[in-house]
N, C-alpha and C positions, 0 to 999 in steps of 0.2 A: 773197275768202274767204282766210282765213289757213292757209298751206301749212308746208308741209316745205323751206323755204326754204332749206335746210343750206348744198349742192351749190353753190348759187348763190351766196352771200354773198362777199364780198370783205373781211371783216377779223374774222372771230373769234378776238381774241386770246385763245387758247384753249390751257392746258397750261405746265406748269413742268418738262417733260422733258430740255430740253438748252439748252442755248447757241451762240455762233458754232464757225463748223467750220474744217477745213483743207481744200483742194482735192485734197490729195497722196492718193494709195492709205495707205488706217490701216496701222500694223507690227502686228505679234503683241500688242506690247505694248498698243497703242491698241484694236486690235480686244478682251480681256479686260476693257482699262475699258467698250466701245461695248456690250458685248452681255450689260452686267446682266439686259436685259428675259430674257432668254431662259434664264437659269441660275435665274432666281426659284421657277422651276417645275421645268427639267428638270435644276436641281443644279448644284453646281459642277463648272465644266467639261464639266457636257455628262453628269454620270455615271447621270443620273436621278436621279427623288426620291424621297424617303423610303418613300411609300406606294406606289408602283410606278405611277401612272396614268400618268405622264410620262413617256414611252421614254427611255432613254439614246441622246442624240444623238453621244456621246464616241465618234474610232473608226470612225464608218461611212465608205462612203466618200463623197469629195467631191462627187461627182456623181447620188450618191443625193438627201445633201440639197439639193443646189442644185436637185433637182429639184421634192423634195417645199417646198419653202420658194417656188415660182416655183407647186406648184400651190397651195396655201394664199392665196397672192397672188392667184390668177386664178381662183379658187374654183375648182378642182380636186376638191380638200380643202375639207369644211366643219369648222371648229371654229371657234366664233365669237372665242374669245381671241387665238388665231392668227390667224384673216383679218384681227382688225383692229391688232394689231401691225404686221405688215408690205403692209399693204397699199397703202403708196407710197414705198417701196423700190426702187431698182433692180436691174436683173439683176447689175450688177456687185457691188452692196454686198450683195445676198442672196450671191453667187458668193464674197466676202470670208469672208460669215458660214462657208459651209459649209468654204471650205477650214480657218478655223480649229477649229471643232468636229471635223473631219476629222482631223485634230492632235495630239487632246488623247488621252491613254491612262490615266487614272485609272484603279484597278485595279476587275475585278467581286467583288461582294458571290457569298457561295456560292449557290446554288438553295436556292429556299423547297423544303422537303421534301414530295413531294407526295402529294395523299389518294388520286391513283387509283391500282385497284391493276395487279395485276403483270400481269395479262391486257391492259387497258388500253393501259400503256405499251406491251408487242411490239407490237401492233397499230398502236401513231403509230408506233414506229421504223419496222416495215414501210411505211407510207404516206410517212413520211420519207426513206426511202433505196432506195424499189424502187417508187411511186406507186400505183397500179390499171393495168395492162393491158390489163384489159377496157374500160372507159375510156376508152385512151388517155390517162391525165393519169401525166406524168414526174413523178419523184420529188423532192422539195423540194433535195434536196439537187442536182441535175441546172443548180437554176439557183441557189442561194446556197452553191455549193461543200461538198464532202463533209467537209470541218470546220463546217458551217454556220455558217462567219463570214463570209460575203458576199464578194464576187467583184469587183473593180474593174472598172469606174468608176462603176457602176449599180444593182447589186444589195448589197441589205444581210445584215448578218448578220440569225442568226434566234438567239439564244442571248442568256442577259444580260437577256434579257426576261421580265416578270412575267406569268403565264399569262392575266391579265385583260385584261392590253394585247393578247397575241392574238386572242384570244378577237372585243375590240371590234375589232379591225383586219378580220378575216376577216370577221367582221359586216357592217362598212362596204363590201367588196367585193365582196359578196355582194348586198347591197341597193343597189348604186350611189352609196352616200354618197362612195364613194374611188372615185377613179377616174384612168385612166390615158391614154394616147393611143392610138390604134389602129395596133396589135388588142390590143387590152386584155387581156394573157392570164391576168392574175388574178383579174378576174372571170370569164373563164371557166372557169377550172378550179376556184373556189370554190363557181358557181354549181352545177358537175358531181359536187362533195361533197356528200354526207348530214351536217349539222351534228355526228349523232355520229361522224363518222370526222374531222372537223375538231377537236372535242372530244380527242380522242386523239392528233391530232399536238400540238396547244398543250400538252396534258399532258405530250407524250414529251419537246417541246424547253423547256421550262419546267424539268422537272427536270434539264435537265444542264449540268456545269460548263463554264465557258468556257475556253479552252484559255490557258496562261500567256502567251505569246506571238501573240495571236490573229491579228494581220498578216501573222507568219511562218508560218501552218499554211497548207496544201499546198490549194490551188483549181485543183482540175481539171475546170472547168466552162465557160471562158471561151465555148468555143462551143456556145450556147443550143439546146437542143432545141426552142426554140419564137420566134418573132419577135414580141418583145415591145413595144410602143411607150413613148414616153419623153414628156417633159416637154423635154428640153433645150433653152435659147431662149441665141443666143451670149452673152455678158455682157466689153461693151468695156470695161476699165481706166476709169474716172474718166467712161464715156461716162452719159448719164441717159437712159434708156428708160423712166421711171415713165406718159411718159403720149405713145405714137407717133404722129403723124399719122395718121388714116384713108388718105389719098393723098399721095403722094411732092410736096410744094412744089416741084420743079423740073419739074414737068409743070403745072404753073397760068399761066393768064395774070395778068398785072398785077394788074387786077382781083378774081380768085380768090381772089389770094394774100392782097390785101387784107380780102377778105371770111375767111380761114382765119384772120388775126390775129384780129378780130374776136370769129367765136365761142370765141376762146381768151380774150380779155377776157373775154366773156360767161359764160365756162364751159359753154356749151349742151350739148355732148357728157354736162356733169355732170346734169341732169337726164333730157338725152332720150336715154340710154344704159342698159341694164337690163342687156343683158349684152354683156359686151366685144368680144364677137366680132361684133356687129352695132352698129357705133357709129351714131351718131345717127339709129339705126330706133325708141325710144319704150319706152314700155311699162314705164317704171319707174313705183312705185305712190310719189306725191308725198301724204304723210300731212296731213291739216287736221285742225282741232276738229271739223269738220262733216262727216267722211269722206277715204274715198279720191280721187283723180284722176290718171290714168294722163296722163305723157308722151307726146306726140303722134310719130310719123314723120316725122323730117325729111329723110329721102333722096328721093333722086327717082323714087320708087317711083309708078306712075300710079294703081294701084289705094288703096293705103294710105298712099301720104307727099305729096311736094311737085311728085311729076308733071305734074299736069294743073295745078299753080297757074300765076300772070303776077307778073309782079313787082309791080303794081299789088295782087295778090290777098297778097300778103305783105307788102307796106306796110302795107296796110291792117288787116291781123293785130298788127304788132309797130308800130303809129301809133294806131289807134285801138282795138285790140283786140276786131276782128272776123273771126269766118272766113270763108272763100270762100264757104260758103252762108248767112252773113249773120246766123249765129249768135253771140251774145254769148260771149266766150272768159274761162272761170273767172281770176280773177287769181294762180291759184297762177303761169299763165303772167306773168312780170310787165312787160306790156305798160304799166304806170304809170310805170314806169323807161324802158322802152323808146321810148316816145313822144317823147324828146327827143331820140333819135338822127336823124341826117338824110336827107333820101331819097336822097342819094349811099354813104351809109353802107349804110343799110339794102340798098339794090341788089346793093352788093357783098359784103354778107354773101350774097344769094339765089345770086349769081352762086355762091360757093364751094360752096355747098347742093345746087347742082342737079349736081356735078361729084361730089358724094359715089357710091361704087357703091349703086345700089339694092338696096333689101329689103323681101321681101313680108313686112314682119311690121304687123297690124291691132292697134288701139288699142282697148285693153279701154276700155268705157265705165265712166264717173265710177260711183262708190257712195258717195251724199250724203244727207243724213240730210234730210225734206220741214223746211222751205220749202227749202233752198239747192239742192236737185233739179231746181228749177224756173228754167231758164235765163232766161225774160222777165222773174222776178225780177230779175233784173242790171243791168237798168236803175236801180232804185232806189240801188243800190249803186254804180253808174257816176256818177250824178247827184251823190249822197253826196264820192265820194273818189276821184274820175280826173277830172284838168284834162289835157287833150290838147292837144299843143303841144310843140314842137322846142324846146332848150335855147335860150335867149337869152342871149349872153355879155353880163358885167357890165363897163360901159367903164372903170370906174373900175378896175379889175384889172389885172394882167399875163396875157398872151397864157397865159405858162405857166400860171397859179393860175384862170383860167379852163377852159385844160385839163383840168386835176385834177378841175375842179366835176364837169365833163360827163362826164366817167369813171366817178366816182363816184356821180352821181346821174343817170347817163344806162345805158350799156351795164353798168357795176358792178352796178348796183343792191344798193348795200351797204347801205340802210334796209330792204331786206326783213328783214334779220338783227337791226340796229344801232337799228331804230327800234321802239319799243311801239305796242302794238294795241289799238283797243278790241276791244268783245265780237262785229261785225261782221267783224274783221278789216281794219278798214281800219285804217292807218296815222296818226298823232297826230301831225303835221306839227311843228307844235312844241315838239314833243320829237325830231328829226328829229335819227340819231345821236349820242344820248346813253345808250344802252347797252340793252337788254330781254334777255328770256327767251325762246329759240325756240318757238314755240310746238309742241306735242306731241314735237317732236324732245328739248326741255329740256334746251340748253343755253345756257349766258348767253352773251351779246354783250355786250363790253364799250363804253363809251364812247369816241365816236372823235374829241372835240372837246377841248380842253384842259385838260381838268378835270387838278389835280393829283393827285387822290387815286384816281379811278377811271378817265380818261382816258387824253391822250398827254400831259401839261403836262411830266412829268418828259421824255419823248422828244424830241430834237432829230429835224430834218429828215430828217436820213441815217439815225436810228436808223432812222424811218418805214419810207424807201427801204429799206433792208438786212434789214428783219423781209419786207415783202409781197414781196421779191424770193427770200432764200432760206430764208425761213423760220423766219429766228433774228436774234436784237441781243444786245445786252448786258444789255437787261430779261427778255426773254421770251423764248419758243419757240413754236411752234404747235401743238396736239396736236386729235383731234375733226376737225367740217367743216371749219373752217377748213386744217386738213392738205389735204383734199382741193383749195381753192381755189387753195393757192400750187402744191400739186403738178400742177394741169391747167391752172392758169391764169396767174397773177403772174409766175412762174419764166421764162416765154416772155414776157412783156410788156416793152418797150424799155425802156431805163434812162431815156429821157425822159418815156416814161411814166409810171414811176414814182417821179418827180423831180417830176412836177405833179401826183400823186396827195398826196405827201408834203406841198406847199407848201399844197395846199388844207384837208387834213386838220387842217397844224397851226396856220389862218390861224382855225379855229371856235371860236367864246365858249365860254369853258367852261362844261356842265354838266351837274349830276349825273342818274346813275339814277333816274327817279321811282318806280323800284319798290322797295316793301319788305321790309326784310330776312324772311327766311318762318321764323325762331325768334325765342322770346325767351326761353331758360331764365332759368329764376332762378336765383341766386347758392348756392343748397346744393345745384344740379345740376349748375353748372358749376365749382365748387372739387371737388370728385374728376373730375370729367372731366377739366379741366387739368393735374392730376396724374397722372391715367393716361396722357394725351396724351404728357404731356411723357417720359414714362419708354419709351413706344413712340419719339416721335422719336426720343430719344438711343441709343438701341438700332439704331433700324434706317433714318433719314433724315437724322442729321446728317454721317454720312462724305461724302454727295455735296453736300446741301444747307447743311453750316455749320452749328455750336453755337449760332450767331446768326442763323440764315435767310440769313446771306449768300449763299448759292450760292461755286461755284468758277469761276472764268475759261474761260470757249473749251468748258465741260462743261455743269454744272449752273448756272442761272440763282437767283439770290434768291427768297427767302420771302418776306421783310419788305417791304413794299410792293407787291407783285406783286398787278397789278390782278384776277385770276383766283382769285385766294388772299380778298382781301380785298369779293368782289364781294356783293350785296346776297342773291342768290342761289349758296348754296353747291355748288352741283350740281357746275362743273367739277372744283374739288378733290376733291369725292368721288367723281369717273369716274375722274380721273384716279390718284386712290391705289389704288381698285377695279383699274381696268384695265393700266395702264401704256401703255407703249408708244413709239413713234417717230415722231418730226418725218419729214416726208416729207426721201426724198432730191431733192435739187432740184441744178442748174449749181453754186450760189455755195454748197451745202454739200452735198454727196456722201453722207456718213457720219457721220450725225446718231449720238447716244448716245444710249440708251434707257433709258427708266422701267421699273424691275419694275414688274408687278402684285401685289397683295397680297389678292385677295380669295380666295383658298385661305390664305392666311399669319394672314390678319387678321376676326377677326368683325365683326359690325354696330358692336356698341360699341366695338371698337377704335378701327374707322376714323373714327366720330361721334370718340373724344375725341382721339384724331389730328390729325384738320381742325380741329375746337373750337383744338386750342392751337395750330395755325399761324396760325391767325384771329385768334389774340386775345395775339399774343407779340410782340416785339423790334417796336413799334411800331404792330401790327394790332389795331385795336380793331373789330372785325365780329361780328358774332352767332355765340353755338354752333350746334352741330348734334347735334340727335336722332338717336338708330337707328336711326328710321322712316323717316329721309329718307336713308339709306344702303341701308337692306331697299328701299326706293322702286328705286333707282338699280341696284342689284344685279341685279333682273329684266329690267335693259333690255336 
């Protein structure tokens, strides 16, 4: 059955956001260029945007935001633009961002003049600067300083801010969407407000001006009336914590440690991981055409994960894709890949599995639409498109380029991504990566065989090597799943790993995408589309990306050519003009530069003739794109 294959995939060259990086900590200078994505929205320099939704990050202090950017990462904080911006960042390069926004002092615009009236106001000041009593809840000012510009290291200013943005913030802490570390004292003293006395402080400090010098006013609050919990997580200089061990590597045997490499090829944590704090306990919901299916428990949990199994009982799982109770195991698990690994291999992954700490978390059952509900179905579907069997190296090969196969079409399982599907979900063997559409996730997978035009034919070996290890070459960047893979997986994988992945990938016949391009405007739709295109490029995408699509060196990567830009299916381009965001930080590039997002800047028809003319300029001959298929993408 055709899954949500994302997490797992090993090469979706996916995104035009950056290029190669430096290993060195960014300067001031570097970090201004690095952190477009995040001014797109909340202004230049941090000062906020136009409409007020976007806070002014300009100013606060450093450890505010290092906070809140570390909870936004670790869903903390939900805002869907936000989590997926930085969501494979490290501590240190979030730690970079905030001291630079930290920084910056663009001046404040005056207060909007406000409608409440004069009763109102005394009433927030009183709850501002003297709290409830009765209560017990301290006055606002008690903990962001009696200028109410926030207090170092921790606490932010409350001024500066557009009454809406309060409003939703107290919201959020109120109903648990924000949330802090324990003892969370702002939900509880939100929760301890009547929304109309909350109403009256956003009032009170919405209308008043910020003080000229706001760093220099007088904070006489440092010590808290209340002990409030934090986010702070340390953040080493140039160290990469995007993706921690479960268990300390110097406490494993041999063995173990072998098997920890393993599911870091595999990516395993990437599927059977829901929430961070319980890694490889399950429960993440893996999307099909056919429905849901939950991630299974893989700790050593007796009731609910890998407890009571044998190693036998786990062969047999990831060899023929059977469970312990002898249950046919849906293929989102993809034991079709996995079937070629070896029972030494497979062993030692168990071994690492069962050293995980346990957790009692139970595996929501599948939600499958009838027939695919029906497990004894799966034989039909087993018979169909699962050949069961260990890799068999080809003699006629080198040790290494034999390597690479088994990687990739063993523990990789990069065809779950890279290969098309029929309407069963099985896999079209040959067509066997030459590029498809994910399914329900929707986005493309490019070609991994040498095709010139849609492949790797332009890519040398090393470009290979240097894209699946840090995430960037001099064609491409990563952005989407594949972000996820190099950040949890590749990035750890040897350099000889990744020297046999590269030789395999670039040893395959070329060819092209079987699928078809999903527009075909005609010619009096797309001569003003190309014209509006081109007038938005030039405005607001050739400073990074070049008059010509060339891209910039070591920054922004090419238009012209770029297999993501030019793919049969235009989905990625328009995620990525919609969303923006950042190549994970990884070892070999730290301090990726980032895509604004543009779907607040830019409408549906913008962004349709936007991509239309990157598509179809300085050598790209691909199909336009529709509005519909931007309004499509926007709701995802």
């Amino acid at each position: 059955m055709t899954t949500r294959f994302a997490t797992t995939a090993l090469l979706l060259l996916a995104s035009f956001a950056t290029n190669a990086q430096s290993n060195t900590t960014p300067t001031t200078v570097d970090m201004a260029n690095r952190v477009q994505a995040c001014v797109a929205c909340h202004g230049a320099e941090g000062r906020a945007s136009a409409e007020g939704y976007y806070p002014r990050i300009a100013g606060k202090p450093e450890g505010y935001l290092y906070n809140q950017l570390i909870a936004f990462r670790d869903g903390g904080r939900q805002h869907a633009a936000m989590n997926g911006i930085v969501q494979h960042l490290s501590n240190d390069y979030l730690q970079q961002m905030a001291r630079y926004f930290a920084a910056q002092n663009p001046p404040y615009p005056a207060p909007v003049k406000s409608t409440a009236s004069a009763a109102e106001l005394e009433q927030g000041k009183r709850l501002v600067f003297d709290g409830v009593a009765s209560k017990k809840i301290p006055a606002c000012a008690a903990c962001h300083g009696q200028a109410l510009t926030g207090v170092e290291p921790y606490t932010p200013g409350l001024l500066g801010l557009p009454r809406d943005y309060l409003n939703a913030q107290l919201g959020k802490w109120r109903n648990g969407q924000r949330q802090a570390a324990d003892p969370d004292c702002m939900h509880a003293l939100v929760k301890a407000l009547s929304p109309e006395q909350l109403n009256t402080a956003t009032a009170y400090l919405a209308a008043q001006p910020v003080p000229e010098n706001p760093k220099a006013a007088p904070a006489n609050s440092i010590q808290f009336p209340l002990k409030c919990g934090t986010h702070t997580t340390t953040a080493v200089p140039g160290n990469n914590n995007v993706s921690p061990e479960p268990i300390a590597l110097n406490v494993l045997s041999a063995q173990e440690k072998r098997g920890a490499y393993l599911a870091r090829l595999g990516n395993c944590a990437g599927c059977h991981t829901a929430n961070p704090k319980k890694p490889y306990a399950g429960g993440r919901a893996i999307e099909t055409p056919f429905g849901k299916i939950y991630s299974t428990n893989l700790t050593p949990n007796a009731e609910h994960g890998l407890g009571s199994w044998t190693a036998d009982d786990f062969y047999k799982a990831m060899h023929s894709g059977v469970s312990k109770n002898g249950d046919y195991l849906y293929p989102a698990f993809p034991y079709t890949d996995y079937t070629k690994m070896s029972r030494a291999e497979v062993d030692d992954l168990f071994a690492y599995l069962k050293r995980l700490p346990a957790i009692a978390q139970k595996t929501p059952k599948p939600s499958l639409q009838f027939p695919f509900n029906q497990r004894p179905l799966l034989a039909v579907w087993r018979a169909l498109y699962f050949t069961e069997g260990e890799f068999k190296p080809d003699t006629t090969q080198t040790a290494l380029w034999n390597r690479g196969a088994y990687l990739i079409n063993g523990p990789g399982h990069c065809a779950a991504c890279h290969t098309p599907r029929n309407t069963l979900g099985g896999l079209k063997d040959k067509l066997n990566l030459s590029g498809a559409t994910i399914p329900v996730l929707d986005w493309f997978a490019p070609a991994l065989n040498n095709h010139s035009l849609h492949g790797l034919g332009k890519w040398s070996e090393s470009d290979i090597a240097q894209y699946l290890q840090s995430g960037v070459n001099r064609h491409a960047a990563t952005y989407g799943p594949m972000a996820e893979v190099v950040a949890h997986s590749l990035q750890f994988a040897t350099a000889a790993d990744i020297q046999a992945m590269a030789v395999y990938l670039k040893s395959l016949p070329a060819q092209a995408p079987s699928e078809k391009e999903s527009t075909g405007l005609g010619q009096r739709t797309l001569l003003p589309l190309m014209q509006r295109g081109e007038n938005i490029y030039t405005n607001t995408c050739a400073e990074c990306h070049g008059k010509q699509g060339e891209g910039k060196a070591n920054q922004f990567p090419a238009l012209a050519g770029n297999v993501n830009v030019i793919a049969p299916n235009p989905v990625n381009a328009i995620r990525m003009v919609l969303n923006g965001g950042f190549s994970p930080s990884t070892q070999a590039a730290p301090y990726p530069h980032g895509m604004p997002p543009y779907r607040v800047e830019l409408s549906n028809n913008d962004i349709a003739a936007v991509v239309t003319y990157i598509r179809r300029s300085w050598g790209n001959t691909a199909s336009g794109v529709a509005s519909v298929e931007v309004d499509k993408q926007r709701g995802q």
